[in-house]
Each structure stands twice: as C-alpha cells, then as structure tokens.
C-alpha positions, 0 to 999 in steps of 0.5 A, a space after each residue: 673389165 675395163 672402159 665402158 659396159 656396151 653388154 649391159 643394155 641387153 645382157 644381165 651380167 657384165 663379162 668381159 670378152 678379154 676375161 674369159 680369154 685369160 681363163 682360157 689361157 689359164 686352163 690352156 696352160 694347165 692342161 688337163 684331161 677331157 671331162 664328160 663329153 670327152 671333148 679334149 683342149 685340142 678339140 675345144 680350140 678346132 672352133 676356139 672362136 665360136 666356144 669361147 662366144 658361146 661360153 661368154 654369150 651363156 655366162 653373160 645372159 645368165 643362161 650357162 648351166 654346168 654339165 656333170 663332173 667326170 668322176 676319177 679315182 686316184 689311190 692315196 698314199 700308201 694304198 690308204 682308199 682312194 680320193 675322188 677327183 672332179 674332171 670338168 669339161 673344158 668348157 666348165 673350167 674355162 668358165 670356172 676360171 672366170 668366176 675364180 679370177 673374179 672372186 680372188 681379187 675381192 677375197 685375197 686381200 682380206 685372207 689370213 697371211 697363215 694361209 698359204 694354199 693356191 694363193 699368189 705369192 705363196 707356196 706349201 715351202 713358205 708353209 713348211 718354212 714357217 712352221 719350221 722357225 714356230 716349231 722352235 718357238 713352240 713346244 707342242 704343235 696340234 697336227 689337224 687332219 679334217 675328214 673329208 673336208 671336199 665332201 663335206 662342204 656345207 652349201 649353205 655356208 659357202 653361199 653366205 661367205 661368197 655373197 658376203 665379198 660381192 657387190 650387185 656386179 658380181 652377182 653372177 658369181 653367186 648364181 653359177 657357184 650355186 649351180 657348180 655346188 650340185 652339180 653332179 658327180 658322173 661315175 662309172 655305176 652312174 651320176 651322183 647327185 650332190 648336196 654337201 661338198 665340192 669335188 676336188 680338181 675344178 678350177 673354182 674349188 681352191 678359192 671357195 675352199 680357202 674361204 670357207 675355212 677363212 670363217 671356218 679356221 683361220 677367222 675363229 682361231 685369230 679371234 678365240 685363241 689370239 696367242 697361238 700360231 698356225 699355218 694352213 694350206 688349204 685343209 692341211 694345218 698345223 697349229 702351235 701352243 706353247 703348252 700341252 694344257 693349250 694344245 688340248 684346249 685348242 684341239 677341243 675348241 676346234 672340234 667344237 668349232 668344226 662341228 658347228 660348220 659342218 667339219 669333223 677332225 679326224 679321231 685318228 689322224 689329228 694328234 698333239 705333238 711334242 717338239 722334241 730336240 736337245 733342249 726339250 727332253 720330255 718323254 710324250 707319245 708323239 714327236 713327230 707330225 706330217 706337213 705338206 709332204 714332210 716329216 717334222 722330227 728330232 734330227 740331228 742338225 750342226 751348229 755353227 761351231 760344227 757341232 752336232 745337236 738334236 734339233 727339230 726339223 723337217 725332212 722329206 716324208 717316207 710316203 714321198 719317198 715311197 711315191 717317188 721310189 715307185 715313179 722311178 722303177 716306171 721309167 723302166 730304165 735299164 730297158 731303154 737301151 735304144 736311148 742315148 744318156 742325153 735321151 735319158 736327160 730330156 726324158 726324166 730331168 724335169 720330173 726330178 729337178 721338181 722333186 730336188 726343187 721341193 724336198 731338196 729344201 730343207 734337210 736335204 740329205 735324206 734325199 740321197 738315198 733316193 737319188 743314188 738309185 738313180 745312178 744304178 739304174 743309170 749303171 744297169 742301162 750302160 750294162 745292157 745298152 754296150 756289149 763290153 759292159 755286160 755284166 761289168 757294173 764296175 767299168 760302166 760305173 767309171 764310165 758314168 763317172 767319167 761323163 759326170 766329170 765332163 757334163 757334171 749339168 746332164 742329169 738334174 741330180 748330178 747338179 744336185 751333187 749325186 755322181 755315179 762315183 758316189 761322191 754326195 756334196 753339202 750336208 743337212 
C-alpha cells in the first residue's frame, strides 16, 4: 500500500503484494481447517510463492471469483440445535483478510465505543466489565437475542453500508463482498445457494457484521433513545433503562427497528430484566440475564468493611460450566498413566489457564468447584499410574499436595490457588 502504484497501468484495482502477505500471515496464525477442495495451509505453503501470485494477480484484475463454503455443523450449548459454521479455502480467507483489513480501517474509527466484538483493542471481558458497572446504574436491563442474525443478513443493505466507507480505490472491495455474500453453502446433501445472510466463520464476516448492525442498532439506538446505555458484541447486546416503562419502550422500538433491516428478536430469548441486590427488592419475573458466557445475578459480594450484601454481579454461566465439565472428562485423565505430572502440565495447562483467563475474572469463586475436579482426576491417575497408591486416594492426595508445596506453578489452576489439599485462596 505504500510508494508509487506501478499495478495501475495494467490491473483495474491496486493490492499491494506486501497486503496479501500479512493476510496470509493472519490466516497462517489463525490456522484453521481445509475448505471444499480439502487443500490444508501446509499444502497451500508447498507452492506458497506461486498462490500467493496467483491470489493477488486475480484479486488485482478483478478476476478472483470465491468458490463455495464447506458447511460444519457445530451443537450449541445445551444440545439447543446446531449452528452452521463457513469453512473457506485458504485461499478465499487469504483474500478475505485482505478485503477485512482494507475495510477496518475506514469503518474502526467511526464505530460506536459500545460495540466491543472482534475489534482491536477491545475484548468480550471489557464488555462484560461495563455492563457490570451500568447494571448498578440501572435498575432494568433489556437482554437482546436476535435470531438467526448470520442467516438473515439483508444483502442489499450490507452493500449500501460497505459502499458508503469506500472511495473509487476501494471499489474492489464492493465487488468481491457481492460475490462472498452468495456464494454457496457446500453440505453434505449438496451446495445451498444463498440470498440472505453471511455464514459464520469467514474471515470477512466479523467486520461486515459489525457494520451493519453499526446502522442496524447501535446507530438508531444513540440517536432515538439517547439516555440509555448498551453494550453489544456482535449480535449479543444488553441494553440498560433506568425504568421498566422504558425498558418495554425500547425492546418495542428495537423489534420495530429490526424488522424494518430485516432482523427479528427472538420472542422467547429476548427478556426485560430486573437488577436486583440489596437495595432494589422488587419482586419481577426475571433477575438474571446471559452475557458473553456469564450469568449476571443477585450474589452475595463483601463490602469493604467486610460485610456481606446482595449485590448484582456476574459470574461464570452454568452452560460454560457444563462445556468445560465435559471438555475435562475428554482428556481422559486417569487413563494417562504412561504420562508423567509435568506430561500432564504441557498437555492441558494452556486450555485451562484461558479459562481461569476468561471466567477467572469476575467472581471467581464459582470457578472452584470446576477446578477442584481437576485435582480428583489428577488423584485418580497417581492411583493407577503407582502400584502403592492403588486404591489409597488418600496417600496419593499427600502425594499431589506434597508436589503442589514444591512446584506450587505446575498446573495453571494450582497458580490459580487450587491445591490437591483443598486449600482455595481469595474470594469473590
């Protein structure tokens, strides 16, 4: 993108080469699995050179034609349906990260600072610490859950929003974001074509997602409703009122807004919460709301005299609970007795340093339960992996315990303040 443009006398559009080798780096670090024509990153990079030329050479004349999407099915929490995920090529993603870096810039500064999803700088924990701090400000939140928004995308619309933060240089982008729109979902019964919506997963989608609810939400909300407050990550937003009158003002508004852009709320999903805690005691059908893998809820909390109140607050959600109950039992590990403790340690540490990372944050006690499991399993592989230990849970639980006082760093949740002798530091 810098100097001189020496492409412009023979290609229609100016891509730099140095561009799409940072996409490639991007979608490199991202990994990620093959799409359609099962061609993996490691296959892509035997001929790295000669794709990359090829994939610029197409995207500068104009000529770069998307090929369809591989469908994947993943189960939603609680066994609630399934959700589809795009899988592109690599080469599409390459391409797609291209035409995403391009547009971010033009569109980042001019985003609401409430909107928190896949934007630099920003992180679901900053949303989830806002909407702490509003939720003692406020007595009602309006808890949104749009349906279906990735299938219900209104081409039209999302076109006239990118159109709008490009100049004659970026025209490029319009025409391939036109031809990533429809093209076709690959399942297994066969190819979908597609003439609403964008599928999750590709690398383009987080961007032009956050732009059209930019005008969809954030927009219409600032400017009709300029006393309430919000936080939104990607298609998951909470919205506060400082009334129940307004609350249901607003949640009727925003259908009506929704609808118009071609967006529904869900009838069942979408709610008008009250904040209770010591000093709210109303009696309201629902006091509690989803966030971003929280439960926001009356818990009891210290103050800093010591003494305990009911305070609204979030805390780690059972569905994330659940998910990472059932991750844990997949490792499978009592059964790893051919591995040693520091085995164990590489094996698994990462994976649940970003949990304690994530749900560690706020409240982080309800964690404990989750983590101590941890530390039975841990007793159930000393049983079987050392003959004197069999069947003697108690000695090996010295044993652990006894490891835990030399390496108290071995296991991300033993830092975390989870022995193997029960001793749990800090508290909410």
């Amino acid at each position: 993108m810098n100097g001189s443009r020496p492409q412009a006398e023979t290609k229609p559009f100016y891509i730099s080469k140095p561009m799409v080798w940072e996409a490639y780096l991007r979608v490199k670090a991202n990994r990620g699995a093959p799409g359609v024509d099962g061609v993996s990153i490691e296959q892509f990079e035997q001929n790295l050179k000669g794709n990359l030329y090829k994939l610029w050479n197409r995207l500068s004349s104009g000529s770069y034609f998307p090929p369809a999407v591989k469908a994947v099915e993943i189960p939603k929490a609680g066994g609630k349906g399934v959700r589809v995920l795009g899988v592109p090529t690599v080469a599409d993603r390459i391409a797609q990260t291209v035409a995403a870096m391009y547009l971010e810039r033009r569109v980042e500064p001019v985003f609401h600072p409430d909107s928190y999803g896949y934007r630099p700088r920003r992180s679901a924990l900053d949303a989830v610490e806002q909407c702490r701090r509003r939720c003692w400000r406020s007595d009602w939140v309006v808890d949104l859950d749009i349906r279906a928004f990735f299938d219900s995308v209104d081409h039209e619309l999302m076109l006239k929003a990118v159109e709008r933060h490009i100049d004659e240089d970026g025209k490029w982008v319009l025409l391939y974001v036109k031809r990533w729109l429809v093209a076709p979902l690959a399942k297994q019964d066969g190819v979908q074509q597609r003439v609403r919506g964008t599928p999750q997963g590709s690398a383009i989608s987080p961007v032009l997602a956050n732009l059209y609810l930019h005008y969809a939400f954030d927009v219409w909300l600032t400017r009709n409703f300029p006393h309430v407050t919000f936080e939104r990550y990607c298609d998951d937003a909470v919205v506060h009122c400082k009334s129940e009158r307004q609350a249901r003002r607003v949640r009727d508004a925003l259908a009506m807004r929704l609808a118009q852009v071609g967006l529904e709320l869900h009838p069942d999903k979408t709610r008008i919460v009250y904040c209770k805690d010591a000093d709210r005691r109303g009696s309201y059908e629902h006091t509690s709301f989803p966030f971003l893998g929280y439960t926001f809820r009356p818990r009891l909390a210290k103050n800093r005299y010591g003494k305990h109140f009911v305070n609204f607050l979030p805390a780690v959600s059972k569905e994330a609970i659940k998910a990472m109950g059932k991750e844990i039992r997949s490792w499978r590990i009592a059964a790893r007795s051919d591995k040693s403790l520091n085995d164990l340690a590489r094996m698994f540490n990462s994976i649940v340093q970003g949990w304690v990372n994530y749900y560690g944050r706020f409240y982080k006690s309800m964690l404990y339960p989750l983590l101590r499991r941890l530390n039975e399993y841990l007793v159930r592989w000393a049983c079987r992996k050392y003959k004197r230990l069999h069947r003697r849970e108690r000695k090996a639980k010295e044993l652990l315990a006894g490891t835990a006082r030399r390496y108290p760093n071995l296991f991300a949740h033993w830092r975390f303040g989870l022995k193997p002798d029960g001793w749990a530091m800090g508290a909410v």
